[in-house]
C-alpha positions in Angstrom: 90.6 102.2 108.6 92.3 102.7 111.9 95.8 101.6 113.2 95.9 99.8 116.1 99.0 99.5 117.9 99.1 96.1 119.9 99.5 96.0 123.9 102.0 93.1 123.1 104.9 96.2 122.9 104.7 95.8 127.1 106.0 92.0 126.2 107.4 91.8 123.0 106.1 89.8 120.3 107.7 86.5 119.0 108.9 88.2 115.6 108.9 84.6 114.6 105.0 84.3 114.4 103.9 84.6 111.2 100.2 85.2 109.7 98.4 82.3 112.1 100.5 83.5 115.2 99.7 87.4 115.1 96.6 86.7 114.4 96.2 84.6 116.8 97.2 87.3 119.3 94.9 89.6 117.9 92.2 87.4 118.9 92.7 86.4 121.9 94.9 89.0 123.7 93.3 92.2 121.6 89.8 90.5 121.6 89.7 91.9 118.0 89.5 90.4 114.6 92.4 90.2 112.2 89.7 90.8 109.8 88.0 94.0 111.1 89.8 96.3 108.7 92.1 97.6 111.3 95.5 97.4 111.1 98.0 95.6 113.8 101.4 96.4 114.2 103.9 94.4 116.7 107.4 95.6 117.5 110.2 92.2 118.5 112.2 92.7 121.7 115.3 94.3 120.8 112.7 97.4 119.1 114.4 97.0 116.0 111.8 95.1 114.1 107.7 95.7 113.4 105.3 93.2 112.1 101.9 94.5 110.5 99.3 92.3 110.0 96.2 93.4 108.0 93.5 92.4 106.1 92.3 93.0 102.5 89.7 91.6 100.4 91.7 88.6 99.2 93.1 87.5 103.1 95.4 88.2 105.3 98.6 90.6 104.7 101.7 91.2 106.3 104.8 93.5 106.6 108.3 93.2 108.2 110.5 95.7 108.6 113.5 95.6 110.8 116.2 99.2 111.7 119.7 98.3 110.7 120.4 101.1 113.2 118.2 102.8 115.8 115.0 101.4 117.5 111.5 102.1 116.5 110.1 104.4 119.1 107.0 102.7 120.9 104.3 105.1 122.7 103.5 103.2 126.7 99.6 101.6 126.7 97.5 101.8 129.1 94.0 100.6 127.6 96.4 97.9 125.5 95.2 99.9 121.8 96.5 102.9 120.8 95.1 104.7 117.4 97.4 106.7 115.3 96.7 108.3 112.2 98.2 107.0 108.9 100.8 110.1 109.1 101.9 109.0 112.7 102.5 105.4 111.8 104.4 106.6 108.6 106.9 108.2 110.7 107.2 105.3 113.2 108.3 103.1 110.6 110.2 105.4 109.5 112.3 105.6 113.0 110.9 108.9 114.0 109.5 109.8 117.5 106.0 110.2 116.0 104.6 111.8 119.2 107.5 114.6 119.1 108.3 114.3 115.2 112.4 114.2 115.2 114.8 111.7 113.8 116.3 109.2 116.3 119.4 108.2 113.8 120.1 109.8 110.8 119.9 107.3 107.5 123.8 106.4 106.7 125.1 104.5 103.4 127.5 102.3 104.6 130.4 101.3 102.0 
């Protein structure tokens, strides 16, 4: 399985497509399937939120997660796919600069 970042992070995606509308994008802006195995992951405008679509063997899965603080670092396309490893899309999500590995906010509990 390969991650495939979308070219959409040079325009943002519509964070308010759901399954249908980011695959939908796949198709016919990736010229890829949603069901190749690979997995898709879309960042909003602001860079606080990701989408992740995917497929299993039942359908069509997908993941939201949006920074209370910080931005999810996003690498610059030029071919419009860019492959990471599982370990370097782990530490995007997790708001780390994946190509330099260092925190860009530190995790706060707010009372």
């Amino acid at each position: 399985m390969s991650v495939l970042l979308s070219p959409l992070s040079l325009q943002a995606a519509d964070m308010r497509n759901g399954f249908n509308g980011l695959a939908s994008k796949v198709q016919n802006v990736l010229k890829d399937d949603p069901f190749s195995g690979h997995i898709f992951v879309f960042r909003g405008r602001s860079g606080k939120m990701v989408k992740i679509l995917w497929a299993d063997r039942d359908g069509l899965c997908l993941f939201a997660k949006r920074l209370e603080r910080g931005r999810f670092v996003w690498p610059v396309t030029r071919e419009g796919k860019v492959h990471l490893t599982p370990a370097q899309l782990s530490m995007l999500l997790e708001g780390i600069a994946w190509q330099h590995p260092k925190r860009t906010e530190r995790p706060g509990i707010r009372i």
